[in-house]
Every structure is written in C-alpha cells, then in structure tokens.
C-alpha positions, 0 to 999 in steps of 0.5 A: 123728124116725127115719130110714130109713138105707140106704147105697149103696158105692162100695166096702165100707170101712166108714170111707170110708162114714162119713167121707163121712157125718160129713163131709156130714150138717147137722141130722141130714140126709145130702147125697146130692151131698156123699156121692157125690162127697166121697172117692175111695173115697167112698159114698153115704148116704141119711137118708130121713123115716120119714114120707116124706109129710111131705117131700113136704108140706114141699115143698107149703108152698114149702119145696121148696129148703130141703128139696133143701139138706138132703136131705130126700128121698123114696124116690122122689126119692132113686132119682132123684138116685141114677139121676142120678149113676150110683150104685150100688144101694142096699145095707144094712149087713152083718148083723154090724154091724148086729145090734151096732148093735141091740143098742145100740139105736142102730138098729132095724128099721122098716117103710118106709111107701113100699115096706112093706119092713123097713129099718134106722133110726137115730135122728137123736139117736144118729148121732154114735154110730152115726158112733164105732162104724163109724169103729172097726168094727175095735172096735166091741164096745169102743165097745158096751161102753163105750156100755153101760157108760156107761148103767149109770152113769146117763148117758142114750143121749140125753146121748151123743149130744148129747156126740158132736155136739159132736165128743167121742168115746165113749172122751173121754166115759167118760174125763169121765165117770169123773172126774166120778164119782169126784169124787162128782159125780152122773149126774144132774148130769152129765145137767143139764149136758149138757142146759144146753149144757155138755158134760162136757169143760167140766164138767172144765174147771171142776171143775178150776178149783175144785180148782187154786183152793183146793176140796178133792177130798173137798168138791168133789161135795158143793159141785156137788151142793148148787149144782145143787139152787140151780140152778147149773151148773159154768158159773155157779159158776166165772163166780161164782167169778171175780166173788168175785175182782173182789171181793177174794178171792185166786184161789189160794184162791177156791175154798176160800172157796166151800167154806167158805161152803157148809159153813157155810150160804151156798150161792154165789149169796148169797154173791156176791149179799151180799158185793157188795152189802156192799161196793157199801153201803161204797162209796156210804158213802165207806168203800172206798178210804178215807183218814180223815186225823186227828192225835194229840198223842203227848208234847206233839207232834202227829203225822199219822195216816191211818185206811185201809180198803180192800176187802182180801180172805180175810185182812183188810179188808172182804171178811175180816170179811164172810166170817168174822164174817157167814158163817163162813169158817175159823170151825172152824180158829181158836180162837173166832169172833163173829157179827155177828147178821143172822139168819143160819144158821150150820152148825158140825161138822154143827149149825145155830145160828139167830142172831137178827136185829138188823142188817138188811142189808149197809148197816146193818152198813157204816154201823155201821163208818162211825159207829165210825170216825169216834166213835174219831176224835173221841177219838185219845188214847183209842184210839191211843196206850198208856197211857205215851202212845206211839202204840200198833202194833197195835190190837184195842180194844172200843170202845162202839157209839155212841149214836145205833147203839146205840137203832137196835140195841135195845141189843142190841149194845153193843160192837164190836172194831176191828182196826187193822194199823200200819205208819209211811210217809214222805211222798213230798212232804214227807218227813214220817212219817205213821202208817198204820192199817189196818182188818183186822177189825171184829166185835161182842164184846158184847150180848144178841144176840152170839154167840160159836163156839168151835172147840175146845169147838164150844158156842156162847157168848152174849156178854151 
C-alpha cells in the first residue's frame, strides 16, 4: 500500500520531524497526537491511505478504534485532528530532499484521490529508509548512493526496507552485506535469509560461528550455497551444527566436519538425520556407553579386561567411523580409506564414486559391530594376546564376518578391521588392574562389495 505523506513542522529540523516519526510510526502508520506532542521542537506528520475511502469503510465495519489507534486517517479527519491541536499548516518536503528521495524511488508523486492534488508518497515498505536518510540529510547523497550501490549488488529495496525495520542502519547493511559477498555468499541467498526472518546481522553471526568453528573461508560460500538449494538458512545450519555437538563432535571443529561432509556428497541435514540415527540404533543395541566384561588367560593367569565403546567423536569411537568410513571425512588427507558399502555416493577431488548397497541402513551396520564384539569375545586368546602370549596394547586386527552376518551380507563383505586403543586402570575398589580396550574405528577391508580410496594416487581399489 502507499501513503500519501505530508508533514506539518513545528520547526524546519529535518531530525526533529523524523525523530517524531520514527518515534510514533506502528505498522506503517503515524500517530497524529504522538507526533505533536513527542519533542519540543516536535512535528506533525500525517501517513494518509491512498485510498482514503477505504479508511473510511474500515470505520463502517466497526473498526473505527483500531482505525483512530493507528491513525488511520482521512484527509478530512486529519485537518480535524490537526484544527484540534493548533497545528500548523500542512507543509511538503523541501524540493531538494524530495527530489533525492525520488530518485531513490523511496517516493514518488501521486495524485491525492480527496483533493486531485499531486502529493509525495512513500511506500509503507521503504520508511525506515526514507527514516535513515533524513536523520542524516546532511549526507544524505552518501546513503543514496549506498542505497544504489546496494541494489547493484543484487540486494532488493524491499530486503532493505525489511532490514531497517529491524532497526539496522544502511551503513550496518552495506557493511553485512559486503562481508557476506566477499565470502562468496550470493545475493540471492542474502535475499532468502532476509525473507525467512533473519537479517543480515544474524546471517553474520552465524557464518562467523561456522569459521571460528573450524569452516574454512574459501569453503564457507561454497557450503551456504549448496545448503540453501536443500532448504537451509544459516539459522538451521548452525542449529544443526550444534546438534553435531550433542552428538560427539568437538566444537572447535564441527564446522570443518560440516565441510567435509559437503565436499564429499553428504549435504547437512542428512548428516545429522544418519549420524543420529546411527547412534540412536547403537543405543537401543546396548552399544553406546557400553562395557563388555571378558577374561583372558596371559601365562597360566586369568586377567580381567573390559571392552569399552563410547560415542566418541571426529577422531575416534562410533561418531569417528560413521564419519570417515560412511561419508568420507578427512578421506583425501590420510593415506588410504575403506568404505562401508550403504550405496552411497562419495565426491573425491571432484568425482563421484557410487558404492554398491549392501549394508541397508544405520541399525544394520550397528548390529554388525554388536556380533563382531561379541564373536572376538568368545575367542580373547585369538585376538587379545601377541603371539608370545602378552596381552597385545594396541589392536588393528581383521577379524571374519560372522557367520550368521555373512549370509545376510551375500558374502559380499568377508572381513571386517576392529581397532582397539589400550590403556591398564586400577580398580578404585579392589585395587586390582583391569585392561581396558576401547573402540577407535571399525571398517570393512575385504569383500566384492568393499572398496578402498587411496588418497595419494585418488583410484579407487576393489578389496575382493
């Protein structure tokens, strides 16, 4: 909608009459009584419909108080409310500003439907604009030019007038605007978070969350781009992000992890959607927290040991495997990386590799780990202890699928690689030892169906 704009002053200080403005003005509309009576060098400003008969049938419909509340007025009531409190006469713009204000297209002139009079208008949209500009008339080419700079950049006059409704000035806008640009981050996603509620201030906020987190700044456009064409706002990115930490994930580094995943194939949402589903099927399978009791003889002595797996995070445990040997993370900075086959796609240096699909989902894959467990408890000696019979510190061992997964899986996996860490703990109780192995990693290193990426060479191995 326009509205007609005239201004009554008090006195000729342009920042008096907008102070009154800004001060006064709900929803687009002008209190006649606030304006007056607001600064002692105050002024009254008049927003009148360009329709003025429809305030009028508003008032019909018995929206007469919410219509006086706003100051929805006619032409006519308004020279009765202005009578009323002695105002001056209604008086335009200087031709100067308003001339500059034109060629902003923040006004224009229309003919007043009441009198058939040509009268300045502004749109209820730009105000905040119109708002910036007088407050600072003594620069007001600077903010025009700004203002036209902004639009050459791809930013809409509607997206700044959101912008200074929410109380940002142009010069704050230019500036977020600038920063995002030069980040690689488009106007048009700039335009879909202005539309979506979030202004550009935020929209720093929490690209800058991303980079002190670990994002790279020659990645960081490339990531809100291919996230917005999934539907995501930097709001929901760094609301996902910090789920990936509920997860496991360190903090200092979840952005990097987030990178990661999108330069390989795994945009945000399924990241979060599979990791948690992952974990939640390792959960219910008692694997999470878990601490699988077992003993080994070692030299005619039977000594306690404790297998534990823990959620972890990048570097290690449950959330380590998910992200490495699923999706890829840190595939093109180590030596060589096994895939477990889920058919899903994995981008190396800019190919895309399609793995086939054995393993059908997350609780598959965790069950598979719950059965390996428990087949290399069954058999301590075989994969716990060196061959002179010592209880072995580190532990990287293939070790078969079982029999019972390997039907499930076609033989299409047939040996899997456990990773253990060890460390010996005395026993706060007893004061006994008790030798602790926890899970690092878990992957497949054999089958039809497992392939290896080897970073150095960036070919792809079948690990028949």
């Amino acid at each position: 909608m326009k509205f007609l704009l005239s201004v009554a002053p008090v006195t000729s200080d342009a920042y008096a009459i907008y102070s009154a403005y800004s001060t006064c003005s709900k929803d687009g509309w002008i209190s006649w009584e606030c304006g007056v009576d607001t600064f002692t060098t105050a002024a009254a400003i008049l927003l009148v419909p360009e329709d003025a008969g429809a305030a009028k049938n508003l008032a019909k419909e018995g929206a007469e108080e919410i219509a006086d509340h706003l100051g929805i007025v006619t032409v006519e009531k308004a020279a009765e409310e202005g009578a009323s409190k002695s105002a001056p006469d209604v008086a335009v713009l200087s031709d100067e500003l308003t001339n500059e204000l034109k060629d902003t297209k923040v006004i224009e002139s229309v003919k007043n439907p009441e009198t058939g009079k040509t009268e300045n208008v502004i749109s209820s949209d730009s105000y905040p604009v119109f708002d910036e500009i007088i407050k600072s008339n003594e620069n007001s080419e600077e903010y025009i030019n700004i203002l036209r700079e902004l639009e050459e950049k791809g930013i809409s006059e509607e997206s700044i007038a959101k912008e200074t409704q929410r109380g940002l000035t142009i010069s704050e806008i230019k500036k977020n605007v600038d920063y995002l640009l030069g980040l690689g981050i488009s106007p048009n996603v700039i335009e879909n978070e202005v539309k979506h509620g979030i202004s550009t201030r935020e929209t720093v906020e929490n690209v800058n969350y991303l980079l002190n987190r670990g994002m790279s700044k020659e990645s960081i456009g490339e990531v809100i781009e291919e996230e917005a064409k999934h539907g995501l706002t930097t709001r929901a990115v760094r609301e996902h992000a910090e789920e990936l930490v509920d997860m496991g994930i360190t903090e200092d580094n979840v952005g990097r992890v987030i990178e990661e995943a999108e330069k390989h194939g795994t945009n945000l949402g399924s990241l979060v959607q599979r990791l948690d589903m992952f974990l939640e099927s390792a959960d219910n399978l008692g694997l999470v927290g878990a601490r699988i009791n077992f003993r080994v003889t070692v030299h005619g002595e039977v000594v306690d040991a404790v297998i534990v797996v823990d959620k972890g995070n990048e570097d290690g445990g449950l959330v380590h495997w998910w992200l490495r040997h699923v999706i890829g993370y840190d595939m093109e900075n180590k030596p060589v990386t096994d895939f477990w086959p889920m058919g899903q796609k994995i981008i190396a240096n800019g190919q895309e590799k399609e793995l086939p699909t054995v393993i059908n989902n997350p609780e598959q894959l965790a069950q598979l780990l719950k059965k390996t467990i428990q087949e290399m408890k069954k058999n301590p000696e075989k994969y716990f202890l060196t061959t002179k019979g010592n209880l072995r510190k580190t532990i990287d061992e293939s070790v078969p699928v079982p029999t019972e997964v390997a039907e499930e899986l076609n033989g299409k996996i047939e040996e899997v690689e456990v990773m253990f860490s060890y460390k010996q703990l005395t026993e706060p109780r007893t004061g006994g030892k008790v030798n602790v192995y926890t899970l690092e990693s878990f992957f497949p290193v054999k089958g039809e169906a497992v392939y290896e990426y080897q970073s150095w060479s960036n070919n792809w191995i079948q690990k028949r």
